[in-house]
NUTOR-474664 format. One record per atom (N, C-alpha, C): chain; atom name; y negated, x negated, z negated. Coordinates in Angstrom, 1 decimal, always signed. Example, Ala and Ser with C-alpha at 12.3 -4.5 7.8 and 13.67 -1.06 7.14 Angstrom:
2
+--------+-------+--------+--------+--------+
| chaine | atome |      y |      x |      z |
+--------+-------+--------+--------+--------+
|      A |     N |   +5.7 |  -13.2 |   -7.8 |
|      A |    CA |   +4.5 |  -12.3 |   -7.8 |
|      A |     C |   +3.3 |  -13.2 |   -7.8 |
|      A |     N |   +2.2 |  -12.8 |   -7.1 |
|      A |    CA |   +1.1 |  -13.7 |   -7.1 |
|      A |     C |   +0.0 |  -12.9 |   -7.9 |
+--------+-------+--------+--------+--------+
END
This chain:
144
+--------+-------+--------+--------+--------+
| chaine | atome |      y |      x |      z |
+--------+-------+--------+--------+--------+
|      A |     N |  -98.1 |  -98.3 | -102.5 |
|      A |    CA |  -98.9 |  -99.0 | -101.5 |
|      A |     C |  -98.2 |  -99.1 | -100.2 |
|      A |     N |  -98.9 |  -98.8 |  -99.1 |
|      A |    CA |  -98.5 |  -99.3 |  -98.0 |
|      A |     C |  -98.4 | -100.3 |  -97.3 |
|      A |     N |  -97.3 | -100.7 |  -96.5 |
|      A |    CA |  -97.1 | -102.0 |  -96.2 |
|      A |     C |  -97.2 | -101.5 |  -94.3 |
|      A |     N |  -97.6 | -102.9 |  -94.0 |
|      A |    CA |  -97.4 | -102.7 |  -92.5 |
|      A |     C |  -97.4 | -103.9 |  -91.8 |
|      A |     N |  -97.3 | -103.8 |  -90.6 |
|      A |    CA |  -96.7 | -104.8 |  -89.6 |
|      A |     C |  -97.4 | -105.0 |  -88.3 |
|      A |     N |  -98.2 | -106.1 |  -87.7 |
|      A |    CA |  -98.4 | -105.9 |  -87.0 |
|      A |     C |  -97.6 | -106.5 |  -85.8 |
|      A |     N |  -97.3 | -105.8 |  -84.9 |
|      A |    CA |  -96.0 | -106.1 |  -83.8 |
|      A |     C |  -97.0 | -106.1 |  -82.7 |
|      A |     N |  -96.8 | -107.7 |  -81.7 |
|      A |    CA |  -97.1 | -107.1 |  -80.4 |
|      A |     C |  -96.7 | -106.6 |  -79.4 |
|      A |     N |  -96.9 | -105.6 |  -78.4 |
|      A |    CA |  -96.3 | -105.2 |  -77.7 |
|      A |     C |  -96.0 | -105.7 |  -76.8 |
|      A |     N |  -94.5 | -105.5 |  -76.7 |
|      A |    CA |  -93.5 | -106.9 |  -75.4 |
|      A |     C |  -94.2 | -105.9 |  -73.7 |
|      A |     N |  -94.0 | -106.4 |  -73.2 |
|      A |    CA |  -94.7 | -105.9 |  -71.6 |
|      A |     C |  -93.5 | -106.7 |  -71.0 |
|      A |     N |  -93.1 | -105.8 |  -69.8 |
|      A |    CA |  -92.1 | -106.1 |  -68.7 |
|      A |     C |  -92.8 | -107.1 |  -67.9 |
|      A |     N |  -91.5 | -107.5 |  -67.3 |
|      A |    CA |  -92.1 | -109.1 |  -66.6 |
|      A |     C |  -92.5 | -108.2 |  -65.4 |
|      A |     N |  -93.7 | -109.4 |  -65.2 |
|      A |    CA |  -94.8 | -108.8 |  -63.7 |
|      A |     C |  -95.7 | -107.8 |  -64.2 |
|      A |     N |  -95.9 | -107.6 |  -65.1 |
|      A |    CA |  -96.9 | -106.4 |  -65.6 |
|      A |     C |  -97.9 | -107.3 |  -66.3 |
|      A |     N |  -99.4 | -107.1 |  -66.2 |
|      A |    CA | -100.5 | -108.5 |  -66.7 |
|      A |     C | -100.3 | -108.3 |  -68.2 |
|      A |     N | -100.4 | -109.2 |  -68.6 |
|      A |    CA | -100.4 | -109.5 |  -70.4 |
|      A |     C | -101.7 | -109.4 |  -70.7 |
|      A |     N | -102.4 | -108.9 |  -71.5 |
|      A |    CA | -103.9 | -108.5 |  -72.2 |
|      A |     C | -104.4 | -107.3 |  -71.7 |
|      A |     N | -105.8 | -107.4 |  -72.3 |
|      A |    CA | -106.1 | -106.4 |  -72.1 |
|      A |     C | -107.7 | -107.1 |  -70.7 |
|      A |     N | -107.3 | -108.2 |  -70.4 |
|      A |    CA | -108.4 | -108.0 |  -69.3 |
|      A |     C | -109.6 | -108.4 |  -69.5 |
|      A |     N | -110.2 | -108.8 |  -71.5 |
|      A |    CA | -110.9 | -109.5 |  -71.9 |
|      A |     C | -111.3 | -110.6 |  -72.7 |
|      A |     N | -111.8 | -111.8 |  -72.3 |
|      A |    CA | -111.7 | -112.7 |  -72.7 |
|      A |     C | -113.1 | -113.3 |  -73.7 |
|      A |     N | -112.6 | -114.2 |  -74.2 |
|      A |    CA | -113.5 | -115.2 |  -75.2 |
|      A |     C | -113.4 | -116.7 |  -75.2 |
|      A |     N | -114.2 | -117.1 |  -76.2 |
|      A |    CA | -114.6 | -118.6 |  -75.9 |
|      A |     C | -114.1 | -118.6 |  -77.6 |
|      A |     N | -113.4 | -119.5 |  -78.2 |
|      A |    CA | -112.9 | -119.5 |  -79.4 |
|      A |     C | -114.0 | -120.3 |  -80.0 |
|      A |     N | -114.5 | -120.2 |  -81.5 |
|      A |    CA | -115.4 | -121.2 |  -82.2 |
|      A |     C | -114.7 | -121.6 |  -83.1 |
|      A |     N | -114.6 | -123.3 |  -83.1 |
|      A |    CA | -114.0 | -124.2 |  -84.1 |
|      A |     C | -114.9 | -124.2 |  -85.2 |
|      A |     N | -113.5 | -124.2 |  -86.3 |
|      A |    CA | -113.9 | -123.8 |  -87.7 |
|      A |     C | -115.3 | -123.0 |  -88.3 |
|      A |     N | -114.8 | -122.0 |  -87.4 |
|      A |    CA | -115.6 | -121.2 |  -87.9 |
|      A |     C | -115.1 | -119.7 |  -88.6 |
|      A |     N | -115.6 | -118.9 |  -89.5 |
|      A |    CA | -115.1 | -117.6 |  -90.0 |
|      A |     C | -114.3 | -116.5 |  -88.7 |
|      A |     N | -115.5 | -116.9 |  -88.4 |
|      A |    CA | -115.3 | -115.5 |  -87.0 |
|      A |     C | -115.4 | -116.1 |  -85.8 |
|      A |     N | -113.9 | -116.1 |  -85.3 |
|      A |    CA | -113.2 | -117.0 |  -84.1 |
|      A |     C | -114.3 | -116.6 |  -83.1 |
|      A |     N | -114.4 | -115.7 |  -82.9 |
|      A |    CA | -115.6 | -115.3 |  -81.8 |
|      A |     C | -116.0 | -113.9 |  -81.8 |
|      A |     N | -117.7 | -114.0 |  -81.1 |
|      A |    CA | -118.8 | -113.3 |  -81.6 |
|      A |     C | -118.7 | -112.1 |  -80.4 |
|      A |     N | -118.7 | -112.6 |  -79.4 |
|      A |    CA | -118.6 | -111.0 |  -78.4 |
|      A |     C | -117.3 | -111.3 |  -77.0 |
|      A |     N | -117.1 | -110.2 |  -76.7 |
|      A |    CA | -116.0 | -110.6 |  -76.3 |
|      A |     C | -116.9 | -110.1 |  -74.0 |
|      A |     N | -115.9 | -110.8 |  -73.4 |
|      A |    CA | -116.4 | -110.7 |  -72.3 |
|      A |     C | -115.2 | -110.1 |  -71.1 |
|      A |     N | -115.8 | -109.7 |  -70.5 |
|      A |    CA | -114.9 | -108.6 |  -69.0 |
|      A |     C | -114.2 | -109.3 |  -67.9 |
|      A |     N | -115.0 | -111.3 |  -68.2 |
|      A |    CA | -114.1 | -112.2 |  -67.2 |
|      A |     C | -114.0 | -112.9 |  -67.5 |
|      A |     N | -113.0 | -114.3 |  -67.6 |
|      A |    CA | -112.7 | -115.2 |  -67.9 |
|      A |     C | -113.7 | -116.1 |  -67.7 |
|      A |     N | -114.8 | -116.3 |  -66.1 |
|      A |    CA | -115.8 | -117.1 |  -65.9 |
|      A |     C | -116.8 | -116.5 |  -66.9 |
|      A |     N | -117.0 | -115.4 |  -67.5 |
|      A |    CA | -118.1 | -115.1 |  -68.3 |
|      A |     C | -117.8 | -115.9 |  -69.7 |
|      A |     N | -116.4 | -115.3 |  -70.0 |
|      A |    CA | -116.1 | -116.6 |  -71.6 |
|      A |     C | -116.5 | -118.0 |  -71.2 |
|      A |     N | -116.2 | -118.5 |  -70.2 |
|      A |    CA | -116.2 | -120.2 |  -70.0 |
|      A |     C | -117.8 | -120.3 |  -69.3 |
|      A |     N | -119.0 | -119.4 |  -69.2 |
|      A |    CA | -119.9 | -119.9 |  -69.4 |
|      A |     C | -120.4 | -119.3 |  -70.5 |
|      A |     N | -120.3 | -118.8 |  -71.6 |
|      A |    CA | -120.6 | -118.2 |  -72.9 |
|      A |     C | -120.6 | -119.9 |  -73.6 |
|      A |     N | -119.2 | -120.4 |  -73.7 |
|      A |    CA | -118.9 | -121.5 |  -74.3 |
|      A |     C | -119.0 | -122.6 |  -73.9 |
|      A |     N | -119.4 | -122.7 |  -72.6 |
|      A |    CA | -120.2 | -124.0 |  -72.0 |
|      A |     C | -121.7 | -123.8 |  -72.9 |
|      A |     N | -122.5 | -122.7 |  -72.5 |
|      A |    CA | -123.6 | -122.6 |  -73.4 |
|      A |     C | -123.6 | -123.0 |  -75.3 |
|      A |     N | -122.5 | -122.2 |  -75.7 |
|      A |    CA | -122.4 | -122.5 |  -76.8 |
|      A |     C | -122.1 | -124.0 |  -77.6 |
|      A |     N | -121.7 | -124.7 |  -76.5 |
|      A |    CA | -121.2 | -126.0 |  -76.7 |
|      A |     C | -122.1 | -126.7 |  -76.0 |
|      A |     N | -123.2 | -126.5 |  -76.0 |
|      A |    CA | -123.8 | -127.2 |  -74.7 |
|      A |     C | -124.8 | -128.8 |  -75.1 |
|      A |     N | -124.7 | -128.8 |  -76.9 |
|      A |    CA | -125.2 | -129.6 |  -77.0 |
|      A |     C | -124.0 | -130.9 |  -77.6 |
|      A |     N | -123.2 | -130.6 |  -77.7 |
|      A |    CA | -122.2 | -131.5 |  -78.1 |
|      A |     C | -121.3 | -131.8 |  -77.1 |
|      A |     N | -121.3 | -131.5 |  -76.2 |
|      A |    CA | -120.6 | -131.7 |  -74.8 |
|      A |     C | -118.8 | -131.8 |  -75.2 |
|      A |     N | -118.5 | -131.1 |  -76.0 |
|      A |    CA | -116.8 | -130.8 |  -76.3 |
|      A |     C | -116.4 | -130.1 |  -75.9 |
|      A |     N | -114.9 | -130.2 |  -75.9 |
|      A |    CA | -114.2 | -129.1 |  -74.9 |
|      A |     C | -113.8 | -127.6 |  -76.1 |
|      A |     N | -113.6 | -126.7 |  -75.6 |
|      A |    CA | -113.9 | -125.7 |  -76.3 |
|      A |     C | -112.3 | -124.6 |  -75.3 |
|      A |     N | -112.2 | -124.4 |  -76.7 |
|      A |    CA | -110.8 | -123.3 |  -76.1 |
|      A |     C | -110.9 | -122.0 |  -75.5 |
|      A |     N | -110.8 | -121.1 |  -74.6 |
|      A |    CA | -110.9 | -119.6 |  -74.2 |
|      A |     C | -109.6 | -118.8 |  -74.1 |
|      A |     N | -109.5 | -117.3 |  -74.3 |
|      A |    CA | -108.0 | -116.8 |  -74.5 |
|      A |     C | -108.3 | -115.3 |  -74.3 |
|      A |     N | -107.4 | -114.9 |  -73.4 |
|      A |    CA | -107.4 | -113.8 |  -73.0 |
|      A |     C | -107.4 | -112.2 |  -74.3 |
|      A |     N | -107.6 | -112.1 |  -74.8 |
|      A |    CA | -106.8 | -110.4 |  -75.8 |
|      A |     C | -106.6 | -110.5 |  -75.3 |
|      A |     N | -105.0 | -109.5 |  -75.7 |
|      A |    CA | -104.3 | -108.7 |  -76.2 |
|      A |     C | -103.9 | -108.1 |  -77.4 |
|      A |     N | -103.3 | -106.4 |  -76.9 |
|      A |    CA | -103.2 | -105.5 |  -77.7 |
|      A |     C | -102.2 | -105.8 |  -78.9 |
|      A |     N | -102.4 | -105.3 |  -80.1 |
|      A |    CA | -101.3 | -105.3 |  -81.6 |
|      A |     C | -101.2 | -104.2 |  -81.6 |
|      A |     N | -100.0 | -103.9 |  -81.9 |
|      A |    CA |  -99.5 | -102.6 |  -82.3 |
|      A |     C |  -99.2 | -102.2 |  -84.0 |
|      A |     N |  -99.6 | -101.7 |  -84.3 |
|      A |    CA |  -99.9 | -101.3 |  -85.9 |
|      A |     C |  -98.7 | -100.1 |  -85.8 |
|      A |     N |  -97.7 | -101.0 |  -86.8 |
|      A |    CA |  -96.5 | -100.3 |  -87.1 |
|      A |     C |  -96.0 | -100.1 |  -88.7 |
|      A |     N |  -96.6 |  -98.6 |  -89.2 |
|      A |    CA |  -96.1 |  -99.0 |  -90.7 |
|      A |     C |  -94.0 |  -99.1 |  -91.0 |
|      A |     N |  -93.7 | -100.2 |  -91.8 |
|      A |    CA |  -92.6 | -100.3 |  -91.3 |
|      A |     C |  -91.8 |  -99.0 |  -93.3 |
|      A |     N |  -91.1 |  -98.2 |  -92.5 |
|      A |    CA |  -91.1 |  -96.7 |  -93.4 |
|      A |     C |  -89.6 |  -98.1 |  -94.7 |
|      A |     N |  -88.9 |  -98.6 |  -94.1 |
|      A |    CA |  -87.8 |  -99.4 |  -95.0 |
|      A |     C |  -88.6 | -100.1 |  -96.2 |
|      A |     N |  -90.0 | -100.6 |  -95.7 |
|      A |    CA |  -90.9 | -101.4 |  -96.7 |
|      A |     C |  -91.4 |  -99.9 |  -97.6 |
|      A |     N |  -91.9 |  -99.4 |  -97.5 |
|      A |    CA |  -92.7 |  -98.4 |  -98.0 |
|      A |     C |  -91.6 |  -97.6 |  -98.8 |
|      A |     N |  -89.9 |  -97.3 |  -98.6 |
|      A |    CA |  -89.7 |  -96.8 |  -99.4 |
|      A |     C |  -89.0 |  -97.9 | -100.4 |
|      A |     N |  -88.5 |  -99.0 |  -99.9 |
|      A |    CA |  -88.4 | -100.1 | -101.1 |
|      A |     C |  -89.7 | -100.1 | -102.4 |
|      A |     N |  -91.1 |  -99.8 | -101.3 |
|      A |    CA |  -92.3 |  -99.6 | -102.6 |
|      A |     C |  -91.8 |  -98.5 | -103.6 |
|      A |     N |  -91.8 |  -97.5 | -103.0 |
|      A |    CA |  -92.1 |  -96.3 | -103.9 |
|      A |     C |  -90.3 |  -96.1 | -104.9 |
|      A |     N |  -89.7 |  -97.1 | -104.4 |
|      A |    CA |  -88.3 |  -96.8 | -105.4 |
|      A |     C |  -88.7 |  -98.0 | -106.6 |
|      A |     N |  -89.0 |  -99.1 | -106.3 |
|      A |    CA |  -90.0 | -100.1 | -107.4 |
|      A |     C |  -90.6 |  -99.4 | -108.4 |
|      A |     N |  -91.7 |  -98.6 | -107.5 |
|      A |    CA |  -92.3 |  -98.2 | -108.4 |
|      A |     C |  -91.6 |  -96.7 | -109.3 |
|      A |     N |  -90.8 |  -96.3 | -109.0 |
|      A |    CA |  -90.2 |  -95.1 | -109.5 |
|      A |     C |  -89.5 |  -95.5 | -110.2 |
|      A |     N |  -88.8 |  -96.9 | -110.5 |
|      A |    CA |  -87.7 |  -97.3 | -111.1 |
|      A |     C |  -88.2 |  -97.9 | -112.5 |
|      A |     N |  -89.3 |  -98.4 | -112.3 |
|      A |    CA |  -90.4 |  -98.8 | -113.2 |
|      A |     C |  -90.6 |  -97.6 | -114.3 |
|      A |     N |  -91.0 |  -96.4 | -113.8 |
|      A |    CA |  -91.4 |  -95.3 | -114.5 |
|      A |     C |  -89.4 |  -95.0 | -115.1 |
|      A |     N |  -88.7 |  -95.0 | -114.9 |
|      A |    CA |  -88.1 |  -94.3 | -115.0 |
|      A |     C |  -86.3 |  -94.8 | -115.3 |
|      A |     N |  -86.1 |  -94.6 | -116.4 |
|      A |    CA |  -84.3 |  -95.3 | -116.5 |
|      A |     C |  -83.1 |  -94.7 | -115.7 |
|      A |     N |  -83.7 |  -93.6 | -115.2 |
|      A |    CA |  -82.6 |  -93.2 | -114.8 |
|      A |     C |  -82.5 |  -92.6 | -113.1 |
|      A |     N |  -83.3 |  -93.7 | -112.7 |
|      A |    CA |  -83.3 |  -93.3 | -110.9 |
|      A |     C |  -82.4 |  -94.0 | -110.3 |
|      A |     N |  -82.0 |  -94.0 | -109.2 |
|      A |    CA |  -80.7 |  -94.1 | -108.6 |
|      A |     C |  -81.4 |  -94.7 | -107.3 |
|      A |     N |  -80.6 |  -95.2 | -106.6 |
|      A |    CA |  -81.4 |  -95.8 | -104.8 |
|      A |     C |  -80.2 |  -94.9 | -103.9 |
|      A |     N |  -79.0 |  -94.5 | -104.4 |
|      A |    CA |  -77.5 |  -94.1 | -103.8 |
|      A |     C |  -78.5 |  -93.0 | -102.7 |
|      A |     N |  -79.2 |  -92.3 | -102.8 |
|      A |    CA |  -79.9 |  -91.8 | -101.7 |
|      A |     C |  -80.0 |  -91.9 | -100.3 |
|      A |     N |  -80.5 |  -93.4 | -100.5 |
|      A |    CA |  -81.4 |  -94.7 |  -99.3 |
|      A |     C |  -79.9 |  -94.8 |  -98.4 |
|      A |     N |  -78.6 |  -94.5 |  -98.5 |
|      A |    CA |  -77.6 |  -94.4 |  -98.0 |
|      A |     C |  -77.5 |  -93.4 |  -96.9 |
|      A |     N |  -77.5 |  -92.3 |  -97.2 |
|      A |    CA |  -77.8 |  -91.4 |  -96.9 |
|      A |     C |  -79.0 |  -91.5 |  -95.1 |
|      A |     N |  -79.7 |  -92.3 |  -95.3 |
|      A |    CA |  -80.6 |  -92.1 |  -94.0 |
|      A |     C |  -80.3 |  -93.0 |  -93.2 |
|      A |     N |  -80.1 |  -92.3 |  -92.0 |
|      A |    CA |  -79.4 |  -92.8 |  -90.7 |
|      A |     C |  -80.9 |  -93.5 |  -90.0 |
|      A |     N |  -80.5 |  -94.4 |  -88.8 |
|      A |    CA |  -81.9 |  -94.8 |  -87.7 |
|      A |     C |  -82.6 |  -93.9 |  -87.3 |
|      A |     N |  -82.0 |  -92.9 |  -86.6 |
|      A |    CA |  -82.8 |  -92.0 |  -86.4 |
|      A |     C |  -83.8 |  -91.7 |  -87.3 |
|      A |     N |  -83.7 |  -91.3 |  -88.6 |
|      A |    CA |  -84.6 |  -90.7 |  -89.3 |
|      A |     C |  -85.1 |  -91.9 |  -90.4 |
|      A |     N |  -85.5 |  -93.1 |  -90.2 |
|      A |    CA |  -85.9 |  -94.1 |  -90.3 |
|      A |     C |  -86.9 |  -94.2 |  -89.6 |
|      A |     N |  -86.5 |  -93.9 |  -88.4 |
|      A |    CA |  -87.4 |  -94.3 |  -86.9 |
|      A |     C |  -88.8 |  -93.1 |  -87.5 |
|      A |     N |  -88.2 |  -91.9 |  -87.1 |
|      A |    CA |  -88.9 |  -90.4 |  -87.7 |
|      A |     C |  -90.2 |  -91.0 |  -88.7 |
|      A |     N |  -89.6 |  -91.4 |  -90.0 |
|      A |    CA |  -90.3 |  -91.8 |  -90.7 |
|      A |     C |  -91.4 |  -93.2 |  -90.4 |
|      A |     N |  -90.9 |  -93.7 |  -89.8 |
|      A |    CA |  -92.3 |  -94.9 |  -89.2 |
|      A |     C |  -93.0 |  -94.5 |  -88.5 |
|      A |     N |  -92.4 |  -93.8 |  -87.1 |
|      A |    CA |  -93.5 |  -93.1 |  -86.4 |
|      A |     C |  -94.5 |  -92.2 |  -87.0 |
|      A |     N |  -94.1 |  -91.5 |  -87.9 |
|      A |    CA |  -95.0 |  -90.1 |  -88.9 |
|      A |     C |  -95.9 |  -91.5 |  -89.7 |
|      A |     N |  -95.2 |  -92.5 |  -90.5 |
|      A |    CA |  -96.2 |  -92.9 |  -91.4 |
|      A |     C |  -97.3 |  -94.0 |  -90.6 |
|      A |     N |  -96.9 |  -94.5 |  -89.6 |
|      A |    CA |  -97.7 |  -94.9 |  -88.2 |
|      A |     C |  -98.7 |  -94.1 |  -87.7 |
|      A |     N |  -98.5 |  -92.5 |  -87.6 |
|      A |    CA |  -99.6 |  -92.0 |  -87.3 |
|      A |     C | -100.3 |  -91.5 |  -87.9 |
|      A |     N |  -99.8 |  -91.3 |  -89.2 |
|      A |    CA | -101.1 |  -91.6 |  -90.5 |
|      A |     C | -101.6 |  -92.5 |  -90.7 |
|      A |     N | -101.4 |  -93.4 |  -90.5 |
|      A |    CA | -102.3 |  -94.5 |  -90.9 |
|      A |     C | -103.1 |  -95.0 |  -89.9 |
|      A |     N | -102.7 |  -94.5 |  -88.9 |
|      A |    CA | -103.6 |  -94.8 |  -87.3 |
|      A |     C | -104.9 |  -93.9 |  -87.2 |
|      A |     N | -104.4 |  -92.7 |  -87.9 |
|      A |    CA | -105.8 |  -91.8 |  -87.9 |
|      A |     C | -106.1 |  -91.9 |  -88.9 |
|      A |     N | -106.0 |  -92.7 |  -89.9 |
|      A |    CA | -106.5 |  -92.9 |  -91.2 |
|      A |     C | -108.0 |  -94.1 |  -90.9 |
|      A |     N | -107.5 |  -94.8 |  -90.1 |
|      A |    CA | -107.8 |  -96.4 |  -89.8 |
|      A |     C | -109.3 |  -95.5 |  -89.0 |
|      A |     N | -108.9 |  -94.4 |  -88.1 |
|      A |    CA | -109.5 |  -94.2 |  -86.9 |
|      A |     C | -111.0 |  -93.2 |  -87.6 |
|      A |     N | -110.1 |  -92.7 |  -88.8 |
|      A |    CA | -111.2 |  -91.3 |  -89.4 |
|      A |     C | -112.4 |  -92.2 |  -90.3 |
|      A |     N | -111.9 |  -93.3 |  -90.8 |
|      A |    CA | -112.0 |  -94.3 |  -91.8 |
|      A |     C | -113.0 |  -94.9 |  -91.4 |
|      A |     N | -113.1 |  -95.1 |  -90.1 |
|      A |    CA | -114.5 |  -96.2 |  -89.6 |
|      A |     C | -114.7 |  -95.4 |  -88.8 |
|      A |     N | -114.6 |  -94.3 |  -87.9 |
|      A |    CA | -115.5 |  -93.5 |  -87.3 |
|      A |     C | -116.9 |  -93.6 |  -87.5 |
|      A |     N | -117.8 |  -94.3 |  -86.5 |
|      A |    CA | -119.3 |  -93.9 |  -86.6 |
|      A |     C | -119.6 |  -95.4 |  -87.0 |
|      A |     N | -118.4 |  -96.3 |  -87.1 |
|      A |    CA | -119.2 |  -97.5 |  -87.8 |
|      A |     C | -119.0 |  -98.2 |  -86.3 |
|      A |     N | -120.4 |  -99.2 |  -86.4 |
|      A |    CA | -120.4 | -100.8 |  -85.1 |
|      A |     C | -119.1 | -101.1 |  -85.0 |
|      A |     N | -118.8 | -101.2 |  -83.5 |
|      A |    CA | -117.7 | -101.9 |  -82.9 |
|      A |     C | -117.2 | -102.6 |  -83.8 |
|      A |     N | -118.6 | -103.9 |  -83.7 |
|      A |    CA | -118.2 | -105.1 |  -84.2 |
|      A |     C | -117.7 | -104.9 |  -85.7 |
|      A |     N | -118.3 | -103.7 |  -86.5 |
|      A |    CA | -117.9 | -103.8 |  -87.9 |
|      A |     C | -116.3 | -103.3 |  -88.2 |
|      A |     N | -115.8 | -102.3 |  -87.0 |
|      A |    CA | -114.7 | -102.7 |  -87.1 |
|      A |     C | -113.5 | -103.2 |  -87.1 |
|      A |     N | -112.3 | -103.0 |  -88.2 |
|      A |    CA | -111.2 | -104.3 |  -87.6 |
|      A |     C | -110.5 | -103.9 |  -86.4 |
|      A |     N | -110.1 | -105.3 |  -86.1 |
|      A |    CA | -109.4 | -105.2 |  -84.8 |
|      A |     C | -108.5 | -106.1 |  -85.1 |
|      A |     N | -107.6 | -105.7 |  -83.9 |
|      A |    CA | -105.8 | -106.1 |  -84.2 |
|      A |     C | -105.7 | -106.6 |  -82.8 |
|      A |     N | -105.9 | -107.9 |  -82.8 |
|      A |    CA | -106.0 | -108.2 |  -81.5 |
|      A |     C | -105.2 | -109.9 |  -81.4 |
|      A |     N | -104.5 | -109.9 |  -80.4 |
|      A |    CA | -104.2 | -111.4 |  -80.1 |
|      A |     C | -104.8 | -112.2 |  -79.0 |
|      A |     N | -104.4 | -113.3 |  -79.6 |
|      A |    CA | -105.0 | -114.5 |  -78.0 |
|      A |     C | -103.8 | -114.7 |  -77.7 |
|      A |     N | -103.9 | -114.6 |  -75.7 |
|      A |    CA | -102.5 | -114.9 |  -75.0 |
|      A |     C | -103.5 | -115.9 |  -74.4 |
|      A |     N | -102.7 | -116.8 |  -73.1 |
|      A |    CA | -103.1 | -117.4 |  -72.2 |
|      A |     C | -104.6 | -118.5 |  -72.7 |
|      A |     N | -104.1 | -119.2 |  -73.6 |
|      A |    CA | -105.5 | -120.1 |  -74.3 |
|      A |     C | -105.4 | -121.5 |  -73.3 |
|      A |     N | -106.9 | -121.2 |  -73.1 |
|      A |    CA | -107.1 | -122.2 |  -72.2 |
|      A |     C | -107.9 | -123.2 |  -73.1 |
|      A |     N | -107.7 | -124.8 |  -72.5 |
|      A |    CA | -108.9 | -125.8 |  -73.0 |
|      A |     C | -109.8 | -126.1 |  -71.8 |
|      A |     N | -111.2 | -126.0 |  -72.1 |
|      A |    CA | -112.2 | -125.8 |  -70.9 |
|      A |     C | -113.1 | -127.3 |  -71.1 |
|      A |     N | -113.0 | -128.5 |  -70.3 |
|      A |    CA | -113.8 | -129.5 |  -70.7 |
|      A |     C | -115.1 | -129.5 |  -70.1 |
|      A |     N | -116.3 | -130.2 |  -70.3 |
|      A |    CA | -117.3 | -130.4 |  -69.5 |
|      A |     C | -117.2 | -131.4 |  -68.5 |
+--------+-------+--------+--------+--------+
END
């Protein structure tokens, strides 16, 4: 089984954090929110409207990007579990043997399998149907 990680990506100071689009968050609800918008004043009148009969204040939050990183140290801890299981006479003295460099090698290769896996995988399906790896930076509270 593959295991993964999702890491945000750090950004140098002075460089903008997200991706530039924002939302209006929905309390206790499944699905934090329903479409996402190109300006901050579009989220905060989405959720003025959305809130418009309860007069509450309502949260808004920039995305930003996740980076989907299979991490290769988890994956082969899996496959020696599972090999060890099958087997009395497997050894790990191997797993010694591999330097960072080819640690690294290995995440990046199983990263971009799984990136075009993710990508081949939902090809052709609704935006909205698929997943997204996304954070809220910069959450605002918006009152009436």
């Amino acid at each position: 089984m593959f295991y993964f990680v999702l890491i945000k990506l750090f950004r140098k100071e002075g460089v903008k954090i997200g991706m530039g689009k924002w939302v209006y968050i929905k309390k206790n609800a499944d699905k934090k929110w329903d479409h996402i918008y190109n300006t901050k004043e579009g989220a905060i009148k989405a959720g003025r409207q959305f809130y418009k009969n309860s007069k509450q204040s309502f949260q808004i939050g920039e995305l930003s990007e996740v980076y989907i990183c299979v991490n290769g140290d988890q994956v082969i801890d899996q496959v020696c579990n599972d090999v060890s299981e099958q087997s009395n006479y497997f050894s790990r003295e191997w797993i010694q043997y591999i330097d960072d460099c080819q640690m690294s090698d290995l995440n990046t290769l199983l990263t971009k399998v799984f990136n075009k896996w993710l990508h081949d995988t939902f090809k052709g399906i609704d935006e909205d149907e698929k997943p997204s790896f996304n954070n809220l930076e910069r959450i605002e509270t918006i009152s009436f």
